[in-house]
C-alpha positions in Angstrom: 22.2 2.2 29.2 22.4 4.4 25.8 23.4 3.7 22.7 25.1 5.7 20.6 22.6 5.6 17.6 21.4 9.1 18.0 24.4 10.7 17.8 24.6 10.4 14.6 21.8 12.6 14.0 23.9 15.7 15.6 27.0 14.7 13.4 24.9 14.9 10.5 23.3 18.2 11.3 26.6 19.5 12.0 28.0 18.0 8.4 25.3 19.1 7.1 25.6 23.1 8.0 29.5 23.0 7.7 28.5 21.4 4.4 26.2 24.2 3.3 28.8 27.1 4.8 31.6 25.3 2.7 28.3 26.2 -0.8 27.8 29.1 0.7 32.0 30.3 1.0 32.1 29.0 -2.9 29.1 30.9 -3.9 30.5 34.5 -1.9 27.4 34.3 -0.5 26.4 37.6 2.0 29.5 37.4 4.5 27.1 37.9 7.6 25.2 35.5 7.0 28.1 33.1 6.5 30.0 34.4 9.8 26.1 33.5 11.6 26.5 30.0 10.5 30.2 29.7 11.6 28.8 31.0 15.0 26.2 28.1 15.1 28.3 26.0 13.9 31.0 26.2 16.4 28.7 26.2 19.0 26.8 23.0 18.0 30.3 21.2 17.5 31.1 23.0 21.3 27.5 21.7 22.6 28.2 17.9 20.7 31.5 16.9 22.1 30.1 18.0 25.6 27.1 15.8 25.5 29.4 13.2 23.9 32.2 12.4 26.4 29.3 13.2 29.4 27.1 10.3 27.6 30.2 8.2 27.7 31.2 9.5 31.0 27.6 8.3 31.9 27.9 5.2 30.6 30.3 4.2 33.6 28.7 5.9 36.1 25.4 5.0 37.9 25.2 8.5 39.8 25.1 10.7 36.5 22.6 8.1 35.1 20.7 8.8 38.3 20.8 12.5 38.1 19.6 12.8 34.9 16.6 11.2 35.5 16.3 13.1 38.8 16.2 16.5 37.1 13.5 15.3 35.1 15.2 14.5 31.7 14.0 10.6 31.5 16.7 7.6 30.9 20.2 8.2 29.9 19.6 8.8 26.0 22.6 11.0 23.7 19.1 13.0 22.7 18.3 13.6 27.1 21.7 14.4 28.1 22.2 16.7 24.7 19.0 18.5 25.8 20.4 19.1 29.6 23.9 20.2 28.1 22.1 22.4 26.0 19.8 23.6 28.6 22.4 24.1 30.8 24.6 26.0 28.1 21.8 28.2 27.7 21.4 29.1 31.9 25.2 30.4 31.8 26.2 33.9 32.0 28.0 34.8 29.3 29.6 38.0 27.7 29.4 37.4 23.9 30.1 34.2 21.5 33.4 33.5 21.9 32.7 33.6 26.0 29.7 31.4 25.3 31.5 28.8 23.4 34.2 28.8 25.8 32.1 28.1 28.8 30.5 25.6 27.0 34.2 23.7 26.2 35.2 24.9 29.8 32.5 23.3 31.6 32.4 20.1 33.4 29.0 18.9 33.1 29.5 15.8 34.2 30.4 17.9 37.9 27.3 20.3 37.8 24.6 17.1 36.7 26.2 15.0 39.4 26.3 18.2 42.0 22.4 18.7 42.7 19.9 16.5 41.8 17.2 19.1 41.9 14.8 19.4 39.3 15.6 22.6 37.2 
């Protein structure tokens, strides 16, 4: 099984940008480019506590552990099932950013890794 280790590498990232949008607020920096950043940022903090309670989810559960190596991400790592949340995150259809982040918070991952086993 995982350990959690690596997920401190995503909170970081994501301290790290809200960190530098907080810098960037305090400086009036451009406005686009600070709204950009909010965009990533909400969708890395979207993507994060996806992968997070499916690696946990995982944890307890043999089949999803299974399927993830089935569809050709490797061992049941945070950084493997962050890459097939993310990869999946990318495949959806979406209209916009705020539809984007809210198929990522509306989607049960855990449902769709544990559906098909197929490589993707």
């Amino acid at each position: 099984m995982g350990t959690l280790g690596p997920m401190d590498e995503y909170a970081k990232e994501i301290g790290d940008l809200a960190a530098q949008i907080d810098a960037m607020i305090e400086e009036e920096a451009d406005k686009k480019e600070i709204a950009e950043l909010q965009m990533q940022l909400e969708i890395l903090r979207a993507l994060y506590r996806q992968a997070t309670h499916l690696y946990e989810a995982g944890d307890r559960n043999e089949e999803l552990r299974e399927s993830l190596a089935l569809r050709g991400y490797g061992d049941w790592t945070m950084d493997n099932v962050y890459a097939f949340v993310y990869e999946t995150s990318v495949d959806m259809p979406v209209d916009g950013h705020h539809s984007f982040i809210g198929e990522i918070r509306d989607t049960d991952f855990g449902r769709l890794l544990a559906g098909s086993p197929a490589a993707g």
